[in-house]
N, C-alpha and C positions, 0 to 999 in steps of 0.2 A: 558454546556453539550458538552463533548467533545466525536464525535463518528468516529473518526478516526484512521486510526493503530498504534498503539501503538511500531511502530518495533524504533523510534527514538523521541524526545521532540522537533521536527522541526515541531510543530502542529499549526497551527491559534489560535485553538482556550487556547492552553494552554500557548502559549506566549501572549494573550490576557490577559489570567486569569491571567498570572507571572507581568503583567506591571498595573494590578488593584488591587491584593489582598495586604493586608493593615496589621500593626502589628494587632495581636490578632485575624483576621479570620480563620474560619476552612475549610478547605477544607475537602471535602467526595469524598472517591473512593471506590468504588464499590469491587474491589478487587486490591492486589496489581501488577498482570499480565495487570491488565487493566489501569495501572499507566505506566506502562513500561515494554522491555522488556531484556535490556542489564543493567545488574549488576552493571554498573560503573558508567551510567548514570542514573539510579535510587538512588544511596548515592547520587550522588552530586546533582539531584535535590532537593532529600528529604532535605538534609542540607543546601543547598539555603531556601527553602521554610520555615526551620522550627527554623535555626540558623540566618540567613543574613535576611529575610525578616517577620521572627521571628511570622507566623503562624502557626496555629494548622493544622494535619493530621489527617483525622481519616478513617482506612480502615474497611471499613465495615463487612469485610467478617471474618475478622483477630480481636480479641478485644485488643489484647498484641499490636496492632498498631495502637494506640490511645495517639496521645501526650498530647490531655487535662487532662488525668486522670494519667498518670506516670509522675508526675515531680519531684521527687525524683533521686536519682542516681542509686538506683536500677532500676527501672520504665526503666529509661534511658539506665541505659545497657540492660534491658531485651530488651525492646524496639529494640536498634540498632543490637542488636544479633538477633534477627528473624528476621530484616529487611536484613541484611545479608544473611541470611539464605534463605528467601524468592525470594531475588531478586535472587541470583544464582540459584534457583531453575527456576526462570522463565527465566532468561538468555537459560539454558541449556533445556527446552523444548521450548524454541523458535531456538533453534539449531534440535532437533529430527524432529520439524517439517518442517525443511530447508531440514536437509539429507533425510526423507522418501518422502520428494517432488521430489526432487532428482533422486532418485532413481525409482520413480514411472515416473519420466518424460523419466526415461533412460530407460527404461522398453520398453515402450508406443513408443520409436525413435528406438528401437530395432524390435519390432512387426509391424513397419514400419507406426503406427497411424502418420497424418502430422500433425500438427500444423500453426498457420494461417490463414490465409483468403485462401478459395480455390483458386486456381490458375484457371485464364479465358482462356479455349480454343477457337483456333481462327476454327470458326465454317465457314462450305461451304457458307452457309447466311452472314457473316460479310465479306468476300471475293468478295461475290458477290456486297454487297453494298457499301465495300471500295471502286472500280474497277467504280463503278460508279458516287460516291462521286471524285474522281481521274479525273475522265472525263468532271468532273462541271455539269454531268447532276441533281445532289443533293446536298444540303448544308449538314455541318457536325452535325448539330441540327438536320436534319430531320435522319441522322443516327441515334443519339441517340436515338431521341422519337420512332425509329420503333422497336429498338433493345433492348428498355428499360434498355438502361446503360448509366449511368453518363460520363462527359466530362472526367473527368481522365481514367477512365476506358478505354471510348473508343482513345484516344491516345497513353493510353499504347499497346493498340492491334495492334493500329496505326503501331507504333514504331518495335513492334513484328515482325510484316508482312512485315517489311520493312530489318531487320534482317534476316528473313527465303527468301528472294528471292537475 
């Protein structure tokens, strides 16, 4: 079971599956968007998978994409004609959903929404207890636990305050 994104076939578990499946097994997909999502690399694995290591496909979703039941040469071309067909279609909605991400990001950096991790203001209270920490009257542990932030955190402010003076 393979429940990863499907944007490339650099997957674990499908290069797992490609280095155990054996002539005359079937593979089941679900659909063929969930097999892949770029056109070029969907033929070439389908015909790895179905010519070179000479197992069965069977797309669930799709019945024309069923290679145990077309073994004929029509079967065949219907077959690779919808798989054509198919894959460019999933190629090019995996492109609509790049550009309207896109766009909705550029939107969102326009309306001035941030993205990130909020950014840590160096507050009157961390001045106060850097300045003391600075004096050796406190270790830099006992800042954090007062301050309730992590050792990166509090060296990046560190670093900050040391920048702003």
């Amino acid at each position: 079971m393979d429940k990863q994104s499907v944007k490339n076939f650099d997957r674990p578990q499908y290069q797992l599956l490609k280095r155990i499946i054996r002539k005359g097994d079937v593979l089941y997909i679900h659909s063929l968007d969930r097999f892949g999502r770029n056109k070029e690399e969907i033929l070439k694995e389908w015909n790895d998978l179905t010519k070179n290591l000479e197992a069965d496909i069977v797309v669930m979703d799709m019945p024309l994409l069923d290679t145990t039941q077309y073994k004929d040469s029509l079967g065949t071309f219907i077959a690779d004609l919808v798989l054509q067909i198919l894959s460019w279609m999933a190629e090019e909605d995996r492109n609509r959903i790049r550009k309207s991400q896109r766009e909705g990001i550029d939107t969102a950096l326009k309306n001035g929404v941030k993205f990130g991790r909020p950014q840590i203001e160096i507050s009157d209270e961390f001045i106060e207890v850097y300045n003391r920490w600075q004096a050796g009257e406190i270790t830099a542990v006992s800042v954090m636990q007062s301050l309730k932030i992590k050792k990166t955190t509090f060296y990046k402010l560190v670093k900050a305050l040391k920048y702003e003076r």
